[in-house]
N, C-alpha and C positions, 0 to 999 in steps of 0.2 A: 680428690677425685671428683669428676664435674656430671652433673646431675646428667641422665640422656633424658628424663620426661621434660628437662625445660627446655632443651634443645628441638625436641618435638614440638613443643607448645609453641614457640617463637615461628617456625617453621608453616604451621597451622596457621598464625596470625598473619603472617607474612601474604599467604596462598589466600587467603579469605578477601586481603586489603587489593590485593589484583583483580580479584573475581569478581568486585563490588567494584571500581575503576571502570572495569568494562562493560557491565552491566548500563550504569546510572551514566548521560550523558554529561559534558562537564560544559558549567557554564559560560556562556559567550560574553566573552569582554567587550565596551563597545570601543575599544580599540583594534580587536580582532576578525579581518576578514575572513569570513567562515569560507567552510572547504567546498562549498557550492560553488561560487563562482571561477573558484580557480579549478576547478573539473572544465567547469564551462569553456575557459579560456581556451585549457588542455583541449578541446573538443575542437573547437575553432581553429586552432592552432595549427590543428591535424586535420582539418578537413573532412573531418566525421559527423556533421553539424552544420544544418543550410542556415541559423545564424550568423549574422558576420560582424565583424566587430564594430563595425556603425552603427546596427540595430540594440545593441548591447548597450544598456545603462545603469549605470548603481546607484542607489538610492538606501541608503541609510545604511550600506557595505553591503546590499544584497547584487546581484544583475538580476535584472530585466529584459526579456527580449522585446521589441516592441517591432511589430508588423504591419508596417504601414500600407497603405491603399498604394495601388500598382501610379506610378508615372503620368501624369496629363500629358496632352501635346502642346502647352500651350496656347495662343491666342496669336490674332492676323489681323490690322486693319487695315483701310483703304481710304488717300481722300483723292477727289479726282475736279477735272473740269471738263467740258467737253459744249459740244451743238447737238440742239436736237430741232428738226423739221417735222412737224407735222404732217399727218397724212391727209389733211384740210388742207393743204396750197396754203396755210397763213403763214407768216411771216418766218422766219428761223429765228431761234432761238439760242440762247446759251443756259449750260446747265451746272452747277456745282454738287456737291458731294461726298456724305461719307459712310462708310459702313465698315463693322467690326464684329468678332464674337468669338468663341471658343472650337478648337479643332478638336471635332471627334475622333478624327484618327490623323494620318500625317498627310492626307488627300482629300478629308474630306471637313467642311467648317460651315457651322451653321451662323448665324448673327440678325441684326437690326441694322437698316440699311434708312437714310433722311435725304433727300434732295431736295435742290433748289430749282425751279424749272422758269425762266424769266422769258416775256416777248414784249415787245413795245409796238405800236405804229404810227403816223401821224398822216395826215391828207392835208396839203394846203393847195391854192390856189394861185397864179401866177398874176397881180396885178398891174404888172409893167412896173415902169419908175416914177414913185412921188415922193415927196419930200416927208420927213414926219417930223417928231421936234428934233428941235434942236439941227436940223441941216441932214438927217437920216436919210439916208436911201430907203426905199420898201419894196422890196422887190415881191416877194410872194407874204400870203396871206395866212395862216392857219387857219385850219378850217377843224376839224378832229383831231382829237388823241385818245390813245388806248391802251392799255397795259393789263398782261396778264403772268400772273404768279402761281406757279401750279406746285404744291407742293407734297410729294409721294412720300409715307411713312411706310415701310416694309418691312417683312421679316424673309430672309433670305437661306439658300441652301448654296457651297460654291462647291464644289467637284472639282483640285486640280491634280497635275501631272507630277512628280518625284522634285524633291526642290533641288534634287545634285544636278540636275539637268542645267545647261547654261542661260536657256531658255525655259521656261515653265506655261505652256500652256492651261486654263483652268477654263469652266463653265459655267454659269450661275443660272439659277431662276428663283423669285422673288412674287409676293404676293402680300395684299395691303392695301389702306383707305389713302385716298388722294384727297386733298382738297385746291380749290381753285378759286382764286378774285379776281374778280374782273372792274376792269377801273374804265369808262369813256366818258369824256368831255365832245359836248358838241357847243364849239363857240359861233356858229352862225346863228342858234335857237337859244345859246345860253343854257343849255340843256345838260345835264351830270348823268351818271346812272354809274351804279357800285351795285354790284352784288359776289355773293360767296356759293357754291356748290362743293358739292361732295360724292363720291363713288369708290367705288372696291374695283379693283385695277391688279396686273400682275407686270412684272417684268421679266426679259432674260437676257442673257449676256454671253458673250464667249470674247475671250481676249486673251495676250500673253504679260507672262513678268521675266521680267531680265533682273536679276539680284546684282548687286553689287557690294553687299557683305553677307554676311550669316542671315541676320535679322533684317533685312530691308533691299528695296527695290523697285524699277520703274515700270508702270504698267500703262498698256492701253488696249483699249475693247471697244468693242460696239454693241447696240444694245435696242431694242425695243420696247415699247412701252403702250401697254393695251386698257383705256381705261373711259368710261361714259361716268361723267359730273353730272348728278342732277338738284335740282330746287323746286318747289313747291309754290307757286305764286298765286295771291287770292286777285282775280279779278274782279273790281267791284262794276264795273259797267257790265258785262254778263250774266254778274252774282256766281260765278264759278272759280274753283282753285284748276291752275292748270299746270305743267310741269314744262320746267325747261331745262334742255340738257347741253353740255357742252363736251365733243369728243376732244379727247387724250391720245388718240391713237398717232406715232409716226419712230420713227429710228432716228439714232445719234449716232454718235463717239465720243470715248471719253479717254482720257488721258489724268497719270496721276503716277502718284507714291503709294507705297506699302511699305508696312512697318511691321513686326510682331515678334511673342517672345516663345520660343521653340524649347 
């Protein structure tokens, strides 16, 4: 005849060995992905959960969301050539050029903008025909030379139109130190003179771009440039410092490439 208190007892031990199971968590193997990230998947999965499975990374069999900073727009450069005239009647000029920087939204991009502003001139003199060595013709004589290098460091603001347009109109203005050398030879005196000035100047621009892939495209603009170079020179026959300036002011065109990563 078989015992009923051990059939109890067994019964008892059995109930207690569950009770403690669910109680006490059991340990993590480090083979075992825990039931965390597979809810998380489950969540993903289904659309219950603005996690996506790109933000989602495991690290040591855990996931991790990671939430990164919204999108940039991007970056846009420019290099250009172009002529610029003077609003002095001197000579024309030609100009080179580049500027670049990051797009604050998809229309609007701020940057550092460097040009090259070059003039030259020369004056000679018509002396008829003599002979020089060697059996030479001489026809004219130089008399001066001049050259001027102006060169604008700026920081710029551009404004333009939707880039899906076939054409992209945009607008710029620019503000920034100029510097300027001035180089003249005078060969009837034998006479040099070199000097450097400096001044705070702005520019503005308006122009279009014609894209011809995603990232890149032809542009040209016109542009003005508002700027007085000054120096400081000690006169010793007066005993006084006096100041000489040289204006900046006249409009271009420029023409060029744009490139940038959207």
């Amino acid at each position: 005849m078989k015992r009923p208190w051990l059939l109890s007892i067994a019964a008892l031990s059995l109930w207690a060995t569950c009770a403690r199971a669910d109680a006490a968590p059991a340990a993590v193997s480090p083979f075992t992905l825990p039931l965390e990230p597979l809810r998380l998947n489950a969540l993903v999965s289904l659309g219950e959960n603005p996690v996506t499975l790109e933000t989602v990374g495991f690290h040591g069999g855990y996931a991790h969301p990671h939430y990164g900073r919204a999108p940039g727009f991007g970056s846009q450069s420019q290099i250009y050539a172009g002529v610029f005239e003077p609003s002095t009647g001197n000579q024309q000029g030609f100009v080179l050029g580049i500027r670049g920087g990051p797009k604050l939204s998809p229309n609007l991009q701020i940057g550092a903008a460097f040009d090259w502003e070059h003039r030259s001139s020369t004056y000679g003199t018509v002396v008829g025909s003599s002979a020089g060595p060697g059996g030479t013709v001489i026809v004219t004589r130089e008399i001066t030379s001049s050259s001027e290098n102006t060169f604008p460091l700026m920081a710029y603001l551009q404004l333009s139109g939707s880039e899906k347009r076939a054409v992209v109109p945009y607008l710029g203005i620019a503000g920034g130190y100029e510097i300027v050398s001035l180089v003249a030879t005078d060969y009837a005196t034998s006479s040099y003179f070199s000097a450097t000035y400096g001044g705070w100047g702005w520019q503005s621009w308006a122009g279009v771009r014609v894209p011809f892939s995603p990232h890149s495209g032809i542009l040209a603009e016109v542009y003005t440039n508002q700027a007085t170079a000054y120096r400081d020179v000690y006169d010793p026959y007066y005993g006084v410092t006096l100041r000489e300036s040289v204006g900046l002011d006249g409009f271009g065109a420029r023409f060029g490439l744009s490139w940038g990563i959207f």
